[in-house]
PABA-953646 format. One line per field, with one value per atom (N, C-alpha, C): residue in one letter; atom name; y, x, z. Coordinates in nm, 2 decimals. Atoms other than C-alpha are relative to their C-alpha. Last residue first. Layout:
N
r	A:...
a	CA:...
yy	Y:...
xx	X:...
zz	Z:...
// end
This chain:
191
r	X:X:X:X:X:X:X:X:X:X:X:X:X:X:X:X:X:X:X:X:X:X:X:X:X:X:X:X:X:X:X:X:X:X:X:X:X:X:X:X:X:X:X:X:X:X:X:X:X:X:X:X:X:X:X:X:X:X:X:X:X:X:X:X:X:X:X:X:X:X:X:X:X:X:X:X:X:X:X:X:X:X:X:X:X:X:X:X:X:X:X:X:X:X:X:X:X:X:X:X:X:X:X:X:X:X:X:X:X:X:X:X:X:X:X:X:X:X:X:X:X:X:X:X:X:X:X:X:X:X:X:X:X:X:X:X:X:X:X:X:X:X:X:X:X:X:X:X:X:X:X:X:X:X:X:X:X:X:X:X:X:X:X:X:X:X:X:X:X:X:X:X:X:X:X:X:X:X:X:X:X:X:X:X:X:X:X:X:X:X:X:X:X:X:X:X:X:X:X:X:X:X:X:X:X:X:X:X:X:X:X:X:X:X:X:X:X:X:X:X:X:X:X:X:X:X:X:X:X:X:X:X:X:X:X:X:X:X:X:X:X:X:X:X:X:X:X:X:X:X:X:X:X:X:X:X:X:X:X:X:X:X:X:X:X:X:X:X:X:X:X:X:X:X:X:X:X:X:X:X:X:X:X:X:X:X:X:X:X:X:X:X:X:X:X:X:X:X:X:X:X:X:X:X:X:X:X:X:X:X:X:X:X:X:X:X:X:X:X:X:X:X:X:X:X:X:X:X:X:X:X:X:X:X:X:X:X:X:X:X:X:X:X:X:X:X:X:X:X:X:X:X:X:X:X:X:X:X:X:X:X:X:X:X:X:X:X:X:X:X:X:X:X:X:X:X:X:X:X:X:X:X:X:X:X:X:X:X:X:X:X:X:X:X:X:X:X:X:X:X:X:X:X:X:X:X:X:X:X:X:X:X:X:X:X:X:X:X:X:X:X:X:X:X:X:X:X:X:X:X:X:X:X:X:X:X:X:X:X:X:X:X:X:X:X:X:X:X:X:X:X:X:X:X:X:X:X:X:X:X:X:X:X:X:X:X:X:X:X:X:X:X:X:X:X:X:X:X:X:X:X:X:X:X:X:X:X:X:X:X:X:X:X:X:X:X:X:X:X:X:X:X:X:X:X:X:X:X:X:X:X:X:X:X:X:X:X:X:X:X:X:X:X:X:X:X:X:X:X:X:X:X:X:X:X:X:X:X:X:X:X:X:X:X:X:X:X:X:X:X:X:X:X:X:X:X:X:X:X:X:X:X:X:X:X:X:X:X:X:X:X:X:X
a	N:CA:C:N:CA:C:N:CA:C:N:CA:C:N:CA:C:N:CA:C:N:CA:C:N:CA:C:N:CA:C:N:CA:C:N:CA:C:N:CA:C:N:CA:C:N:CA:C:N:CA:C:N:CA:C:N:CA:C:N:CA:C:N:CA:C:N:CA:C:N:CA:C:N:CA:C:N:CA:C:N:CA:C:N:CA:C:N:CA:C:N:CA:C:N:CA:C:N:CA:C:N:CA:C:N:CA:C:N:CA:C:N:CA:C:N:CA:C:N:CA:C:N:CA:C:N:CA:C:N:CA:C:N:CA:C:N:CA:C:N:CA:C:N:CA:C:N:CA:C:N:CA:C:N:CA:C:N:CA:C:N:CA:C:N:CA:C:N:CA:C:N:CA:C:N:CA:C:N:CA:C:N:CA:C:N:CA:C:N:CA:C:N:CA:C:N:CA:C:N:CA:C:N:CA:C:N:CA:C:N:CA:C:N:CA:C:N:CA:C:N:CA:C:N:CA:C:N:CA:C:N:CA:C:N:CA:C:N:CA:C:N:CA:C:N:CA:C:N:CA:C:N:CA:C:N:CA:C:N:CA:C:N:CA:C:N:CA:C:N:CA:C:N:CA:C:N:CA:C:N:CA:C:N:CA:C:N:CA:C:N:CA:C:N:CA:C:N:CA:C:N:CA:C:N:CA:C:N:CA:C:N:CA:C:N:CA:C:N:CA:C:N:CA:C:N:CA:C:N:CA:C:N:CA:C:N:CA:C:N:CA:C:N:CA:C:N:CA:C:N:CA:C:N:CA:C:N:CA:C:N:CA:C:N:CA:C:N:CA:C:N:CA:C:N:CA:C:N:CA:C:N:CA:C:N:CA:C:N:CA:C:N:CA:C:N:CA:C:N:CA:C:N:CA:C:N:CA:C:N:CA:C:N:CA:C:N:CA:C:N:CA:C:N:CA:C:N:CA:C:N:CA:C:N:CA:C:N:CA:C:N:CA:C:N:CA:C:N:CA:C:N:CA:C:N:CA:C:N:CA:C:N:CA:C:N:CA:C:N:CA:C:N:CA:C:N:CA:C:N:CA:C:N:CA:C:N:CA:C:N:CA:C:N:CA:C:N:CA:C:N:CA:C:N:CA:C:N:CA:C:N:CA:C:N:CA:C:N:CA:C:N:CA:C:N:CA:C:N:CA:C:N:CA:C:N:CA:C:N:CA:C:N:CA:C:N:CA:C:N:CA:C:N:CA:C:N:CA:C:N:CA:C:N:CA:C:N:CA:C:N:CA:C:N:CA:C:N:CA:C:N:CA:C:N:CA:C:N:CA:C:N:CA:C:N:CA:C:N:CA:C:N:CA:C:N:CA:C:N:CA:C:N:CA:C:N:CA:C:N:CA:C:N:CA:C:N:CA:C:N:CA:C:N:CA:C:N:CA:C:N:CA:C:N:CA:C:N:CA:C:N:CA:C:N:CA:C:N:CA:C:N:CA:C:N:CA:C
yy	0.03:-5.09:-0.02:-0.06:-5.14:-0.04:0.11:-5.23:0.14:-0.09:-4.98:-0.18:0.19:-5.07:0.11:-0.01:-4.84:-0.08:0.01:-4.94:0.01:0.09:-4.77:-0.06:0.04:-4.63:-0.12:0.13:-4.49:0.00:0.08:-4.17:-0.06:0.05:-4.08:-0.04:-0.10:-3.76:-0.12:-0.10:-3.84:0.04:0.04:-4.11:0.02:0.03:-4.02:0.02:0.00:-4.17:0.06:-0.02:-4.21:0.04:-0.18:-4.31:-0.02:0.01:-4.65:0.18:-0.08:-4.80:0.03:-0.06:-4.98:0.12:-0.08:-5.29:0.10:0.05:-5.49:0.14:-0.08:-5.48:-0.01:-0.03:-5.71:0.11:-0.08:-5.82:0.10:0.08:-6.08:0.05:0.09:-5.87:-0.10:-0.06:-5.63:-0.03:-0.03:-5.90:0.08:0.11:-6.00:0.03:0.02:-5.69:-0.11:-0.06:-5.63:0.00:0.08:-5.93:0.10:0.11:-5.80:-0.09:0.00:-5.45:-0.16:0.10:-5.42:-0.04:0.12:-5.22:-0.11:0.00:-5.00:-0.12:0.07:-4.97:-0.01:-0.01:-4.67:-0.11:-0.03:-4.71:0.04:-0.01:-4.67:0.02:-0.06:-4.71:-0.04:0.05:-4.69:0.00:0.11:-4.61:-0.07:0.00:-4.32:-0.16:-0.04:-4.29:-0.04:-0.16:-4.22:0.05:-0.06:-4.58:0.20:-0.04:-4.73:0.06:-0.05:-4.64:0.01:-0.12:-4.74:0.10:-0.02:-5.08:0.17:-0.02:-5.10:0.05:-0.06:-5.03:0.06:-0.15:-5.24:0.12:0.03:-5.55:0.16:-0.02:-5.44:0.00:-0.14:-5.40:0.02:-0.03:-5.79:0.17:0.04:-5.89:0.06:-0.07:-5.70:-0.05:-0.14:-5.86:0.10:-0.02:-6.20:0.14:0.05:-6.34:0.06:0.16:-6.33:-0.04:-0.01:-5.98:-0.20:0.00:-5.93:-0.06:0.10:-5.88:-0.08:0.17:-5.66:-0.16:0.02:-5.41:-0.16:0.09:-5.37:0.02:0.10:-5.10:-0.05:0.16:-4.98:-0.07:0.03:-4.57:-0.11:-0.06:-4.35:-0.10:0.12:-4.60:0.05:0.08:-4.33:-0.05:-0.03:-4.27:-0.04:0.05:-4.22:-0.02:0.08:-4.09:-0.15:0.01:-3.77:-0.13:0.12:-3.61:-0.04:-0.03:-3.31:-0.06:-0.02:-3.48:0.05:-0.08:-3.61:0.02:0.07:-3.87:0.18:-0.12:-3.88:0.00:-0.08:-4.24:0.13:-0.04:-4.48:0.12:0.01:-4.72:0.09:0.11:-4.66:0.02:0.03:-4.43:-0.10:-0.10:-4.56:0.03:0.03:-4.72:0.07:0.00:-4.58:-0.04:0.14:-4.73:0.01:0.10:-4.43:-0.12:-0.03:-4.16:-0.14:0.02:-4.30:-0.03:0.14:-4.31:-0.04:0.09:-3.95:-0.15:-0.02:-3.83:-0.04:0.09:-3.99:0.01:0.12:-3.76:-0.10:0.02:-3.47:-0.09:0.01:-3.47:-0.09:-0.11:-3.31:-0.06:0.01:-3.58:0.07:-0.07:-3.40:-0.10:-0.13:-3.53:-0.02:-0.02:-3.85:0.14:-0.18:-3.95:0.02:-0.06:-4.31:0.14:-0.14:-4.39:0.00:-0.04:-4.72:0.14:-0.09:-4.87:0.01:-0.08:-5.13:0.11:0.06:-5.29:0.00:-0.02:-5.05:-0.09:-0.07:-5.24:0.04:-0.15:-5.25:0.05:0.00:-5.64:0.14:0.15:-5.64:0.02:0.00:-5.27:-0.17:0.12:-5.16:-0.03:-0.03:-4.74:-0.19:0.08:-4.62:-0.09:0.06:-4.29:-0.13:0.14:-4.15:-0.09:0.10:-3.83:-0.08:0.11:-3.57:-0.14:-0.02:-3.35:-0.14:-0.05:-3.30:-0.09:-0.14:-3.33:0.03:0.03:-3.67:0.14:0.09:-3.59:0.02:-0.09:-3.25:-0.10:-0.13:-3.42:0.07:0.10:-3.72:0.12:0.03:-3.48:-0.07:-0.08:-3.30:-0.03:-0.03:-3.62:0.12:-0.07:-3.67:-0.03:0.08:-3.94:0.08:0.02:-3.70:-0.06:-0.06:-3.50:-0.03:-0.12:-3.67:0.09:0.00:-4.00:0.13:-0.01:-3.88:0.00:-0.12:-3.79:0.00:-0.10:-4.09:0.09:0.06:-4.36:0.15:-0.02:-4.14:-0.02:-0.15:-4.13:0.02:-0.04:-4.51:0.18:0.00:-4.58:0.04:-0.12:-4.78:0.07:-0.11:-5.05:0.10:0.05:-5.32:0.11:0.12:-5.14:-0.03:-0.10:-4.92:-0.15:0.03:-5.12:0.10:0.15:-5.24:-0.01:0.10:-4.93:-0.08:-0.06:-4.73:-0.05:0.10:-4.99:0.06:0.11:-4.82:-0.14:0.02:-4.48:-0.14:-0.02:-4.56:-0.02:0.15:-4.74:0.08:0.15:-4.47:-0.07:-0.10:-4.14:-0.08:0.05:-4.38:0.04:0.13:-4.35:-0.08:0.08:-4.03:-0.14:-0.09:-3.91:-0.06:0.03:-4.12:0.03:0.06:-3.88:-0.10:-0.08:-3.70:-0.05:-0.14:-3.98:0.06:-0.06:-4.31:0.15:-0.12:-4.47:0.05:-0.17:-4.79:0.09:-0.07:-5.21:0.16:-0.12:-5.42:0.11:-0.13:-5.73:0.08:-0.07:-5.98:0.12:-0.12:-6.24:0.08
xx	-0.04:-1.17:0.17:-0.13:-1.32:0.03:-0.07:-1.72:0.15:-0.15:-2.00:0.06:-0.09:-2.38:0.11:-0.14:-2.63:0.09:-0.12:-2.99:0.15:-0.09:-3.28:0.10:-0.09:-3.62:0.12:0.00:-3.85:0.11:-0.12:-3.98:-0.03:-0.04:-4.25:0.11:0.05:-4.38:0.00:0.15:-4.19:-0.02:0.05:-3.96:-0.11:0.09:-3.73:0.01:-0.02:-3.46:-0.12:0.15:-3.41:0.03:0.04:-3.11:-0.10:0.13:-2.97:0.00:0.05:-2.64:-0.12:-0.08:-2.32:-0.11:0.06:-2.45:0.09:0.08:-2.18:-0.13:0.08:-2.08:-0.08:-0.06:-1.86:-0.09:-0.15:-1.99:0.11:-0.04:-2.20:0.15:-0.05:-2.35:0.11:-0.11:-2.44:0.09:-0.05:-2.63:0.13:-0.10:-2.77:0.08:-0.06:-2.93:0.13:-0.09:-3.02:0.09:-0.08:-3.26:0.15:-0.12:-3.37:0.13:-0.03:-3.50:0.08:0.09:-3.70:0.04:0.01:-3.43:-0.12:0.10:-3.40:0.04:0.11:-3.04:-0.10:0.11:-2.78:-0.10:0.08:-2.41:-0.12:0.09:-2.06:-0.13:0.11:-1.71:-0.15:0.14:-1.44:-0.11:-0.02:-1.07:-0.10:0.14:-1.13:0.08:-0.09:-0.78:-0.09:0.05:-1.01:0.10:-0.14:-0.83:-0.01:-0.15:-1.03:0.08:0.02:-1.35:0.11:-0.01:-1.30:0.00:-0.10:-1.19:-0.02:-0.13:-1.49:0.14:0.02:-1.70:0.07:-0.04:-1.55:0.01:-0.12:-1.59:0.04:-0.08:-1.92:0.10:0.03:-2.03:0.05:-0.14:-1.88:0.01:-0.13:-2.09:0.13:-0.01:-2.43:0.16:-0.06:-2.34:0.01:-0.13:-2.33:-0.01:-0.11:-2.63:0.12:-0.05:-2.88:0.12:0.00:-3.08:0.06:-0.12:-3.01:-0.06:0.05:-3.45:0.18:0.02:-3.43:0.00:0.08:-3.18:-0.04:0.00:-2.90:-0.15:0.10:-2.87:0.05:-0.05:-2.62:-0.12:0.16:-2.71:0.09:0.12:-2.53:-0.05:0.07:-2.22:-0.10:0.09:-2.05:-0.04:0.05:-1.65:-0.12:0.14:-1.53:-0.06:-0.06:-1.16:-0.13:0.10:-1.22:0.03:0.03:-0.87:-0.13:0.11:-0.93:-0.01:0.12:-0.77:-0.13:0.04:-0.48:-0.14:0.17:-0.34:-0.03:0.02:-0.01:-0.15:0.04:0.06:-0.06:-0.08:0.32:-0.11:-0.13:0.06:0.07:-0.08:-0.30:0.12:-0.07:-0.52:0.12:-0.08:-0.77:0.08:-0.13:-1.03:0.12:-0.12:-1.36:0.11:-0.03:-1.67:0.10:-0.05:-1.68:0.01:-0.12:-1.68:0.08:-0.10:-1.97:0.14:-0.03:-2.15:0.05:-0.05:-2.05:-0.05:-0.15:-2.17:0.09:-0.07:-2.47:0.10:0.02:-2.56:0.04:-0.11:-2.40:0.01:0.07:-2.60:0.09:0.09:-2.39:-0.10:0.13:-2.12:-0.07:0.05:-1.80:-0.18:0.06:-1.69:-0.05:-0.13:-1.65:-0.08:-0.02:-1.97:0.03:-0.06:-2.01:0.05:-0.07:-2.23:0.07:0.02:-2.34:0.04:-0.06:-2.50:0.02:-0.02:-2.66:0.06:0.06:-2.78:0.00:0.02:-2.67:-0.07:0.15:-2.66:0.01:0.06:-2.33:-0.11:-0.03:-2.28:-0.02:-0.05:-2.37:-0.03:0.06:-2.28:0.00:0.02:-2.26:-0.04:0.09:-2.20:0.02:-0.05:-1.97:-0.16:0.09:-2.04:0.07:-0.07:-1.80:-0.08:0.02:-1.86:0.03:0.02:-1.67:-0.09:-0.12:-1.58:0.00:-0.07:-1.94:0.12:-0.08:-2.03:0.07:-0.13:-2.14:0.09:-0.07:-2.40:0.13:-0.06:-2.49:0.09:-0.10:-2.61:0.08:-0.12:-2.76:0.08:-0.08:-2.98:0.12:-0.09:-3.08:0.10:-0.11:-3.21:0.13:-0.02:-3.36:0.06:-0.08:-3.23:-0.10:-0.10:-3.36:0.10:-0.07:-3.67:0.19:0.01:-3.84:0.09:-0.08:-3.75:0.03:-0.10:-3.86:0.08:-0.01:-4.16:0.12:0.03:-4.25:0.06:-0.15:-4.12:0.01:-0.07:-4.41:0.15:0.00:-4.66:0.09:-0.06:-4.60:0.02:0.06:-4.68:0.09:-0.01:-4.46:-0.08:0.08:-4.64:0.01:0.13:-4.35:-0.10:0.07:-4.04:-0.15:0.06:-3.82:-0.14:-0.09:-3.52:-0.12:-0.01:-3.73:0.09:0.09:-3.86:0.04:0.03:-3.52:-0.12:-0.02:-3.48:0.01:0.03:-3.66:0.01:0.18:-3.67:-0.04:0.07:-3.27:-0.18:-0.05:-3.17:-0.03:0.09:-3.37:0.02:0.12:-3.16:-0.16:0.02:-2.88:-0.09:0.07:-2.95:0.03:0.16:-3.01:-0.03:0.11:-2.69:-0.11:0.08:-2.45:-0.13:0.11:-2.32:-0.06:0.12:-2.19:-0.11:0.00:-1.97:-0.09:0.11:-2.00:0.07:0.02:-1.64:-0.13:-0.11:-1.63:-0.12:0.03:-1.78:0.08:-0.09:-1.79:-0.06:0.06:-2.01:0.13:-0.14:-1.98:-0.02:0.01:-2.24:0.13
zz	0.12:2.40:0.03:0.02:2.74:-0.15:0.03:2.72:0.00:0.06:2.81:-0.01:-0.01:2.87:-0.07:0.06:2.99:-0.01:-0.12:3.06:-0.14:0.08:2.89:0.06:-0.08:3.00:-0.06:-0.06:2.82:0.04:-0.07:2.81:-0.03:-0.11:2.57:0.06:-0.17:2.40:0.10:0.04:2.03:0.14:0.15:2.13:0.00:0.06:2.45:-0.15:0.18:2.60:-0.02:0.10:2.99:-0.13:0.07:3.14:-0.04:0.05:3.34:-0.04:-0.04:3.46:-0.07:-0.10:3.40:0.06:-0.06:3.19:0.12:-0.09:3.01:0.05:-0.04:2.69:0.14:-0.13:2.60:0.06:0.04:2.24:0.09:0.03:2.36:-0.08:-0.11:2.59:-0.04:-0.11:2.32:0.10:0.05:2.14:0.03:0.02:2.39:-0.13:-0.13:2.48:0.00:-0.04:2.15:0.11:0.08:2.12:0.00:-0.03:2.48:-0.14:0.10:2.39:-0.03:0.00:2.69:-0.14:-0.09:2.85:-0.03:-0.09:2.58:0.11:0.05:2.49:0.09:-0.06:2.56:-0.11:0.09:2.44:0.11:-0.10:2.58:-0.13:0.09:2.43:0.07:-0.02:2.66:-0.12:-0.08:2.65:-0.01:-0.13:2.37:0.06:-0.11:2.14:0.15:-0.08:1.85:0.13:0.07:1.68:0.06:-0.13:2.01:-0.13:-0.12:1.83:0.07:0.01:1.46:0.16:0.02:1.59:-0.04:-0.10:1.77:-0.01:-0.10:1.48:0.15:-0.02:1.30:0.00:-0.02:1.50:-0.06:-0.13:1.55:0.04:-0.02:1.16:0.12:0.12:1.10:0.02:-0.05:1.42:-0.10:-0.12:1.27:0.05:0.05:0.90:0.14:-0.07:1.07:-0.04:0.15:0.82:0.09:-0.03:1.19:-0.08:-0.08:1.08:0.01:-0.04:0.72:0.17:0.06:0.67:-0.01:-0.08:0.96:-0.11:0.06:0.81:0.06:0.14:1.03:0.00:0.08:1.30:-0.10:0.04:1.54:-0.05:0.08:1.66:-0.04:0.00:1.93:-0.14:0.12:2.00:0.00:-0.04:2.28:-0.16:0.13:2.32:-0.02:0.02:2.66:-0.16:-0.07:2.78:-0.06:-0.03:2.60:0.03:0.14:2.64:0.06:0.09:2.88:-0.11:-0.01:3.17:-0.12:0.07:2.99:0.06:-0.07:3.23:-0.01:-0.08:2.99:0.02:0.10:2.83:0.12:0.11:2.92:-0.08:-0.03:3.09:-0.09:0.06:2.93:0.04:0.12:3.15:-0.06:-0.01:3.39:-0.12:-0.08:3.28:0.03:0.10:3.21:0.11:0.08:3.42:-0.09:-0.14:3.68:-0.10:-0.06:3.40:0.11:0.05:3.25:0.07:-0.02:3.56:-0.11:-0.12:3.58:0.03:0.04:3.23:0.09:0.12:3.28:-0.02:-0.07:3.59:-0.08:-0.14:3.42:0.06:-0.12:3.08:0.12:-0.06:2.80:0.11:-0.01:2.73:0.10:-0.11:2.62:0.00:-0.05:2.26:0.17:-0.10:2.05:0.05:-0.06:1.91:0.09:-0.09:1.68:0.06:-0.06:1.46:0.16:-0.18:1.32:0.01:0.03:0.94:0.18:-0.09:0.80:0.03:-0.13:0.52:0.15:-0.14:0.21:0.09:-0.02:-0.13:0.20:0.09:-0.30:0.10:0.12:-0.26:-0.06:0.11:0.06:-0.09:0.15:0.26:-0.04:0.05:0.58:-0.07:0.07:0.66:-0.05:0.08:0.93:-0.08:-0.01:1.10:-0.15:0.11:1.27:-0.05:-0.01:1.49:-0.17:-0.13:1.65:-0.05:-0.03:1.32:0.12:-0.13:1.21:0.05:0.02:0.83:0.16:0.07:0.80:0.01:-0.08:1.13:-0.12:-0.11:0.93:0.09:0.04:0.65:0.07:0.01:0.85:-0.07:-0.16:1.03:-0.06:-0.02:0.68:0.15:0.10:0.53:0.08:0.15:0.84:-0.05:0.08:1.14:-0.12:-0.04:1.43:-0.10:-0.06:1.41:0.00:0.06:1.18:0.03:0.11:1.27:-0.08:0.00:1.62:-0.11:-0.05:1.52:0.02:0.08:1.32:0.02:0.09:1.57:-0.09:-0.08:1.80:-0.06:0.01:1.57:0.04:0.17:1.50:-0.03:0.06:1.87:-0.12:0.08:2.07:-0.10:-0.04:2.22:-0.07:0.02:2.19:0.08:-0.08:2.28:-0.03:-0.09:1.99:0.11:-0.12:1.85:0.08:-0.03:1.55:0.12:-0.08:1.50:0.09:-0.12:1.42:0.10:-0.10:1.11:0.17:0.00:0.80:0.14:-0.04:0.90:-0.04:-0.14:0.97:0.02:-0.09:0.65:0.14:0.02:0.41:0.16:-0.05:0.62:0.00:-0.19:0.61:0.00:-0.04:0.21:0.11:0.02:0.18:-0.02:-0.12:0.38:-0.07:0.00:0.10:0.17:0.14:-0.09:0.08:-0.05:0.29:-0.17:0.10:0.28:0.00:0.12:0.49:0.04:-0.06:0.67:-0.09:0.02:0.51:0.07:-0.10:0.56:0.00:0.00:0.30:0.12:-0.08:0.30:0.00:0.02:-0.01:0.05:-0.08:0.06:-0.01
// end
């Protein structure tokens, strides 16, 4: 296994665009309908979504590769978080600022982990842990204190997963997929 892990390019947008409508299910909760994965995929991990993600300034999207062949991928998105109530129990789980370093209010203090898939047939070979580590590392080099995600709450292989990479729970939000809420709990970890 010869995993590599880099910053993705806007050459490869069609093939996160594959590695998501392939692995976005598999973190959505038993029931889910297929119209629903659909709608969102449509809406959200396009060709033209990911074109725009490699293109925008605030986020980081890193790209997992064995031997060449894409098998995961994550994003990360610095920036202002747009809903208030989330944005404040963020706020309350970042740590103060770093010794020696100016208590920059309008630095972003927060960085969030908007998507962390592997390909399910990878699932257990370590490539998720080898993508996390640098993940993280791309996170605190941002300057962010915190990194913050959203997972379902019935998502448990994830759960542990996240748990095991410090992540603790700090709260709950809603998500939707296609025309349903669900329900997610927040998990952050200090970088």
């Amino acid at each position: 296994m010869a995993i590599t892990i880099r910053r993705a390019v806007p050459a490869d947008a069609a093939e996160l665009h594959r590695l998501a409508a392939d692995t976005f299910g598999l973190a959505t909760p038993p029931g889910t309908l297929q119209t629903d994965i659909d709608a969102f995929i449509a809406e959200h991990l396009a060709l033209a979504s990911f074109e725009k993600y490699l293109a925008d300034p605030a986020r980081i999207v890193l790209l997992a590769e064995d031997a060449g062949v894409a098998v995961g991928y994550a994003m990360l998105i610095g920036g202002p978080i747009q809903d208030p109530e989330l944005a404040a129990v963020v706020r309350s789980a970042s740590p103060p600022p770093r010794p020696g370093t100016p208590d920059d209010s309008t630095a972003a203090p927060a960085i969030e982990l908007s998507k962390f898939y592997v390909a399910a047939r990878n699932h257990g070979s370590g490539i998720a842990a080898t993508l996390m580590t640098a993940t993280l590392e791309a996170a605190a080099a941002t300057g962010a204190r915190l990194c913050w995600l959203g997972v379902n709450q019935r998502n448990e292989r994830a759960a542990k997963f996240y748990a095991k990479h410090g992540f603790e729970i700090i709260g709950t939000k809603k998500f939707l997929v296609g025309d349903v809420w669900h329900d997610d709990h927040v998990r952050a970890r200090r970088l």
